[in-house]
C-alpha positions as CSV (number, residue, x, y, z in Angstrom):
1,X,-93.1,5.2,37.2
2,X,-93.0,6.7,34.0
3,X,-92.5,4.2,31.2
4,X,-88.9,5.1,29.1
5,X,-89.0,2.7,26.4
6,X,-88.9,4.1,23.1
7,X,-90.9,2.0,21.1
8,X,-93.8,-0.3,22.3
9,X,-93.3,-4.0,23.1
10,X,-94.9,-7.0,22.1
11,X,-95.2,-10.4,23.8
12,X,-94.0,-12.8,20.8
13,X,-92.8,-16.3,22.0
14,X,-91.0,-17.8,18.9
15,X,-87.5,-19.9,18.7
16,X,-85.2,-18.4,16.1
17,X,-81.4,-19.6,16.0
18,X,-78.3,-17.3,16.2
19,X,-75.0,-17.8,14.9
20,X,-71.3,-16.1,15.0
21,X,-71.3,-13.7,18.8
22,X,-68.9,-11.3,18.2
23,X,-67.6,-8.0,19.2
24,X,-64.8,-5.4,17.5
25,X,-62.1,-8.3,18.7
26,X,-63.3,-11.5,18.2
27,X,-65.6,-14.3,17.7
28,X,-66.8,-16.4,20.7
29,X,-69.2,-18.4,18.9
30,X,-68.7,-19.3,15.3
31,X,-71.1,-21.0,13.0
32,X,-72.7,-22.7,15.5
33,X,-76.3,-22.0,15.9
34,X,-78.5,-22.9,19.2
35,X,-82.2,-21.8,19.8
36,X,-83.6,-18.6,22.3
37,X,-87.0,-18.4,22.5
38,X,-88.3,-14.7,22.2
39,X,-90.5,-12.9,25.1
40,X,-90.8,-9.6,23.8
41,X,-90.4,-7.8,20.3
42,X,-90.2,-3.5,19.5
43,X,-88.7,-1.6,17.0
44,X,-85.8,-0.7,19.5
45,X,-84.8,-4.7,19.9
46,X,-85.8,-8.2,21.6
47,X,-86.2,-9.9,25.1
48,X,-85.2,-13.4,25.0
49,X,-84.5,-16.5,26.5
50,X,-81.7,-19.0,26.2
51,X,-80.0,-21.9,27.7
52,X,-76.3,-20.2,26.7
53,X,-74.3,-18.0,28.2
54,X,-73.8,-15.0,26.1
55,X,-71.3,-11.7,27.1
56,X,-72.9,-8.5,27.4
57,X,-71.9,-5.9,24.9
58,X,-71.1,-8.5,22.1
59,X,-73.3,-8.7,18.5
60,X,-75.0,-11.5,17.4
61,X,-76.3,-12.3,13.8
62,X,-80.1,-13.2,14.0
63,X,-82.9,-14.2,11.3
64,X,-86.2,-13.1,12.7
65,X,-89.8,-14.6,11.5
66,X,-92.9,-12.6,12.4
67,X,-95.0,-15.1,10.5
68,X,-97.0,-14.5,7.4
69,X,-93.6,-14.4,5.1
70,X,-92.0,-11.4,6.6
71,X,-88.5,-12.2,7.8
72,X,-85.5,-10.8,8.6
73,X,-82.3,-10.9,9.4
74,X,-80.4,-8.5,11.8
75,X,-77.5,-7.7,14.1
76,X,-78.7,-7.7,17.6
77,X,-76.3,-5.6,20.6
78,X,-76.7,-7.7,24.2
79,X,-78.0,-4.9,27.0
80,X,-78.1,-7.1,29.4
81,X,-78.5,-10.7,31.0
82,X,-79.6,-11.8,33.9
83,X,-78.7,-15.7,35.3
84,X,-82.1,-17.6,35.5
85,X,-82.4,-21.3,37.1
86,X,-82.3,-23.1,33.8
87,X,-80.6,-20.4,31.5
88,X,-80.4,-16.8,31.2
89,X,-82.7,-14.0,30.0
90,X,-81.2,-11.3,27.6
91,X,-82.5,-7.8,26.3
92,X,-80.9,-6.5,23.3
93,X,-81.3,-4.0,21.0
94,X,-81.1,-4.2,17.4
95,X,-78.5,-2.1,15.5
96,X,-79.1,-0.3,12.3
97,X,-82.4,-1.5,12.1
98,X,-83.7,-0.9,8.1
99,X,-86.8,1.0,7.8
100,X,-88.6,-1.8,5.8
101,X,-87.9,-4.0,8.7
102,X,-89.3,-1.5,11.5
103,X,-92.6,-1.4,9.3
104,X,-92.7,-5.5,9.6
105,X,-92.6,-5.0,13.5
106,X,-95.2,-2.4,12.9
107,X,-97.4,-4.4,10.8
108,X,-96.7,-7.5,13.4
109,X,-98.1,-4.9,16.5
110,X,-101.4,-4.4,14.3
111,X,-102.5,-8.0,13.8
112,X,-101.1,-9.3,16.9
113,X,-103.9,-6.1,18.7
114,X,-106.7,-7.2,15.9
């Protein structure tokens, strides 16, 4: 099978906390943050893990640490989710990613190979 992704993924297991799920309508979750923990990372979005259940197609506010100061903050889209025993596993994609932030996850790919 040929592989489709766009950008290459990285195995990064971290716990970041999101706040305020929303979509054009309305807020689900406001101000309230709980933690994910993060299997995969690319310049196209995030695989994660939580114990919550979160809607498809609704935007979530994130702050992302790749270690060695560089953070970020971002507005991650959920793709998909799929019911796990003990929570639920989520792929999402980032939306209106800023250059200098794809060049982080670039930089984070080359010391994560090295």
């Amino acid at each position: 099978m040929r592989e489709r992704r766009r950008a290459h993924r990285l195995s990064y297991n971290a716990v970041i906390n999101i706040d305020e799920v929303y979509n054009q309508e309305h807020v689900i979750k406001g101000q309230r943050e709980f933690p994910i923990t993060i299997l995969d990372i690319s310049k196209g979005g995030i695989g994660f893990l939580a114990k919550e259940e979160l809607p498809v197609n609704f935007y979530f506010n994130a702050k992302i640490d790749l270690g060695n100061g560089k953070q970020f903050y971002s507005v991650l889209k959920i793709l998909r989710v799929e019911e796990l025993e003990e929570g639920y596993n989520y792929g999402c994609e980032f939306t209106g990613l800023a250059d200098i932030l794809s060049i982080y996850i670039d930089e984070f790919e080359q010391e994560s190979q090295s």
